[in-house]
C-alpha positions as CSV (number, residue, x, y, z in Angstrom):
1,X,6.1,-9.6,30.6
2,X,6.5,-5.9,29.8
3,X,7.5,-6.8,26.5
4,X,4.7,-8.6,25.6
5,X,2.9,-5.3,27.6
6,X,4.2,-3.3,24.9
7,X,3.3,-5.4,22.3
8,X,-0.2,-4.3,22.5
9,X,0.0,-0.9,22.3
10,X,-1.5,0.7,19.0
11,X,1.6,1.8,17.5
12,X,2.6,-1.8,16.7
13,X,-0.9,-3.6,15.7
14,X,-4.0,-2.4,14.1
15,X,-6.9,-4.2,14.2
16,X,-7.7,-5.7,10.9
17,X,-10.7,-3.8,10.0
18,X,-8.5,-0.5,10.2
19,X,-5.7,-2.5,7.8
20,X,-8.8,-3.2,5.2
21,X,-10.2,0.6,5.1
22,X,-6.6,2.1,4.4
23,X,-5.7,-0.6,2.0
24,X,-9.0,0.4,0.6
25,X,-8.2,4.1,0.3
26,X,-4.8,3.4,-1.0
27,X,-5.8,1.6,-4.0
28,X,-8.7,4.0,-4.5
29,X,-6.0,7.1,-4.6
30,X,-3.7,4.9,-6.8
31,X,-6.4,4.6,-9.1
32,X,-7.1,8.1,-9.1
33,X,-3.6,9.1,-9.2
34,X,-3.4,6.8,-12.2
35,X,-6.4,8.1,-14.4
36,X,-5.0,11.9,-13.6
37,X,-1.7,11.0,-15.3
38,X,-3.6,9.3,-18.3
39,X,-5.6,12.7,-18.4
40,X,-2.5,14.4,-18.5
41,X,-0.6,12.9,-21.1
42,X,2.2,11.8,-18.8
43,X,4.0,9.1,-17.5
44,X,2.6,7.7,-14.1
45,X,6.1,7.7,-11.7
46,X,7.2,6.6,-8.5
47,X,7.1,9.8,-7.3
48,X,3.1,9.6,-7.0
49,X,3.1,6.9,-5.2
50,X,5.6,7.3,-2.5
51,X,2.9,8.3,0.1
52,X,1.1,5.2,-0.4
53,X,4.9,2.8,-1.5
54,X,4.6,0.4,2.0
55,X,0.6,0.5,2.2
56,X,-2.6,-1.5,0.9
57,X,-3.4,-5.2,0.5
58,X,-1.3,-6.3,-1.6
59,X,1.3,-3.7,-1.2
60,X,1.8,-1.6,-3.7
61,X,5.3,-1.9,-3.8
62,X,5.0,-5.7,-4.2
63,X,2.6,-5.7,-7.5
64,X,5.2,-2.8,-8.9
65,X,8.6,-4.9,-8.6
66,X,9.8,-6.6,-11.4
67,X,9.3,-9.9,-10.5
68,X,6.1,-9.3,-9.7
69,X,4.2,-12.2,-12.1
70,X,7.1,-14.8,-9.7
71,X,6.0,-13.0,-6.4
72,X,1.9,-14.2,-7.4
73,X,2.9,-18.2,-7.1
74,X,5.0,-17.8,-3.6
């Protein structure tokens, strides 16, 4: 019972609404971040997206893997 207690606390679930606005802002920044490199002249790396890597809806990480056209038909 104190596990499942626990469970609840905010550290371990966000409400969905909270998941949607920061999925939101992440794809916003990655778009931003993108457009600044193209402005730039440079290559858009990894290394401007590593605060965002594990966040947004889809993950980021997932549409960047190589596989990525395989992981759309799972």
């Amino acid at each position: 019972m104190h596990f499942c207690a626990g469970m609840t606390d905010d550290r371990y679930l966000q409400p969905w609404e909270a998941e949607f606005l920061d999925s939101a802002h992440v794809w916003s920044e990655y778009s931003m971040k993108q457009k600044e490199a193209n402005a730039q002249n440079r290559r858009f790396t990894l290394e401007d997206l590593e605060d965002s890597w594990d966040r947004g809806i889809p993950l980021i990480n997932t549409l960047l893997q190589k596989d990525h056209h395989t992981l759309a038909y799972d």
